[in-house]
Each structure stands twice: as structure tokens, then as C-alpha cells.
C-alpha positions as CSV (number, residue, x, y, z in Angstrom):
1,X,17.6,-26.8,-23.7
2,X,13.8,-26.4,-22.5
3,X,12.7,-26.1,-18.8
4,X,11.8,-29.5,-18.2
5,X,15.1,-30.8,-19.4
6,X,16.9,-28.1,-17.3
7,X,15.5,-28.9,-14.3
8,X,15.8,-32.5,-14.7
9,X,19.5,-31.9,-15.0
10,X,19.2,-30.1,-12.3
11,X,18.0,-32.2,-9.8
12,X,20.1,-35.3,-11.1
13,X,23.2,-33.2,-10.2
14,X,24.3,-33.4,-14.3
15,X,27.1,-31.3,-14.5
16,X,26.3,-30.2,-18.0
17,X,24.2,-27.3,-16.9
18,X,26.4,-25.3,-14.7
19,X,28.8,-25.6,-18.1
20,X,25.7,-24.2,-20.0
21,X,25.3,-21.4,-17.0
22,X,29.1,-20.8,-17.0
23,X,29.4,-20.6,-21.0
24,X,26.4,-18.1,-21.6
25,X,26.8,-14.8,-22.5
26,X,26.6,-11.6,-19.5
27,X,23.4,-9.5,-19.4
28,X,23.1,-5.6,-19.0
29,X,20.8,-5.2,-15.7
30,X,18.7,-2.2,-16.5
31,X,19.7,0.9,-14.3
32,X,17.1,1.7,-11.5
33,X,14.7,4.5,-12.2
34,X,15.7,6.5,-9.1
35,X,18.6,6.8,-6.5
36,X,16.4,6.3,-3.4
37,X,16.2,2.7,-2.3
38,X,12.9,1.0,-2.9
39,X,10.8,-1.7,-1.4
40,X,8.4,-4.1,-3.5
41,X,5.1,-4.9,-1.7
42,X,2.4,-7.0,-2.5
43,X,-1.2,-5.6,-2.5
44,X,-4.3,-7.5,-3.0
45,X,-7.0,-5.5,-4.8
46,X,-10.0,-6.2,-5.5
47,X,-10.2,-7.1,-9.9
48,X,-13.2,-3.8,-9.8
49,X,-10.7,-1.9,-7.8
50,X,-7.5,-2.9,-9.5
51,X,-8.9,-2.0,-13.1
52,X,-10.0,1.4,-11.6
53,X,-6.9,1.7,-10.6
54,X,-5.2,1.0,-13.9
55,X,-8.1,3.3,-15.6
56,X,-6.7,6.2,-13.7
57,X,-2.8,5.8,-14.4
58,X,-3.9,5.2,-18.1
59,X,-5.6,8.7,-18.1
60,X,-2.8,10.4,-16.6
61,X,-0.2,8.6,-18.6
62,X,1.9,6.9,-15.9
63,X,2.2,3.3,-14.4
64,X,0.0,1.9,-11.7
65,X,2.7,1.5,-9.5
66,X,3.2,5.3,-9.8
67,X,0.1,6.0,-8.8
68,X,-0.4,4.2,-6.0
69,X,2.6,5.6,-4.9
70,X,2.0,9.3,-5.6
71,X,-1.7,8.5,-3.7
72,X,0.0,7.0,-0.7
73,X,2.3,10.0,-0.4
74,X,-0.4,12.3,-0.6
75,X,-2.3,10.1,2.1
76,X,1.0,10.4,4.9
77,X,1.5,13.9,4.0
78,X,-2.3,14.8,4.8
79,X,-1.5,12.6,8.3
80,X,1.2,14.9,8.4
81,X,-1.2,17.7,8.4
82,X,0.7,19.5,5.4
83,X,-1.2,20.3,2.8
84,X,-1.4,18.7,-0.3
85,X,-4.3,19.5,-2.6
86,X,-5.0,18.1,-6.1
87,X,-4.9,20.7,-9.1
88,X,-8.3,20.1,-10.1
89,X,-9.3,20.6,-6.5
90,X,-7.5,24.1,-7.4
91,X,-8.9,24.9,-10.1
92,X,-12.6,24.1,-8.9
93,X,-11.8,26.1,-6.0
94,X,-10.2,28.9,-8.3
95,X,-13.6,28.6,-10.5
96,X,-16.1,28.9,-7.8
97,X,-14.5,32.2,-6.4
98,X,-14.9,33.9,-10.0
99,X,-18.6,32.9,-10.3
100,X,-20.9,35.8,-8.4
101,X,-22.9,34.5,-5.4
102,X,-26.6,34.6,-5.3
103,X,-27.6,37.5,-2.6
């Protein structure tokens, strides 16, 4: 049965698709990725934004929706005023004490 003939039923109350419903088969609901409780937002990027966005996950091998995640933790936690510091922040940091100073 298509869409269009689904919802047709549907609406004209035809009894045959809640047999069709009742007779089909259970599906396996993937298991959630994490324990703690999550909450789906909507955000409206940008397209230039968005694909910078994607650009960045794809380099560090993860989803978007990781990302933005993992970038608006480390924003609250710097509101927090605990410190959380990227590691190529470290290792510039690291990199610029070894060098010798001009005198």
C-alpha cells in the first residue's frame, strides 16, 4: 500500500489499515547511545556556518551533533570559570615555552 492510499484510508475511517497496522511485524528500537536523558533542539544556522560546522566534525571524525555539543560544554564550563583549554591550545602553549626568547 503507498502513502496516498494509506492516508486516504485513513481519513475515510477504512478499517482495513489498522488490520494492516495490527498484522505487521515488531521493530527493534535502536538502544540510546548514552544513559543520560537527552533533549533535541532545533538550531538555525546559517548554510556558510552550518557547512563549517560539518567541515570541523568531519576532520575530527565525529557527528555534528557531537560537536556542537562538546562546544557548548566547553562554552558553560568557561562561564563556569573552570578551565577548559583545547589541546592544540596546549601544545602551542607547550611549543612557544621551548623556543628561546629574543633578549
Amino acid at each position: 500500500m503507498n502513502r496516498n492510499d494509506a492516508t486516504k484510508q485513513f481519513h475515510g475511517g477504512d478499517d482495513r489499515l489498522a488490520e494492516l497496522i495490527d498484522s505487521s511485524q515488531p521493530v527493534e528500537l535502536p538502544a540510546p547511545d548514552t544513559d543520560v536523558p537527552m533533549v533535541s533542539r532545533s538550531v538555525r544556522l546559517p548554510l556558510e556556518t552550518y557547512e563549517r560546522v560539518r567541515a570541523a566534525a568531519d576532520a575530527r571524525g565525529i557527528g555534528v551533533t557531537t560537536l556542537m555539543r562538546q562546544w557548548i560544554e566547553a562554552g558553560l564550563t568557561e562561564l563556569d570559570d573552570s578551565a577548559t583549554v583545547s589541546l592544540a591550545d596546549v601544545r602551542r602553549a607547550l611549543a612557544a615555552l621551548s623556543r628561546p626568547t629574543a633578549a
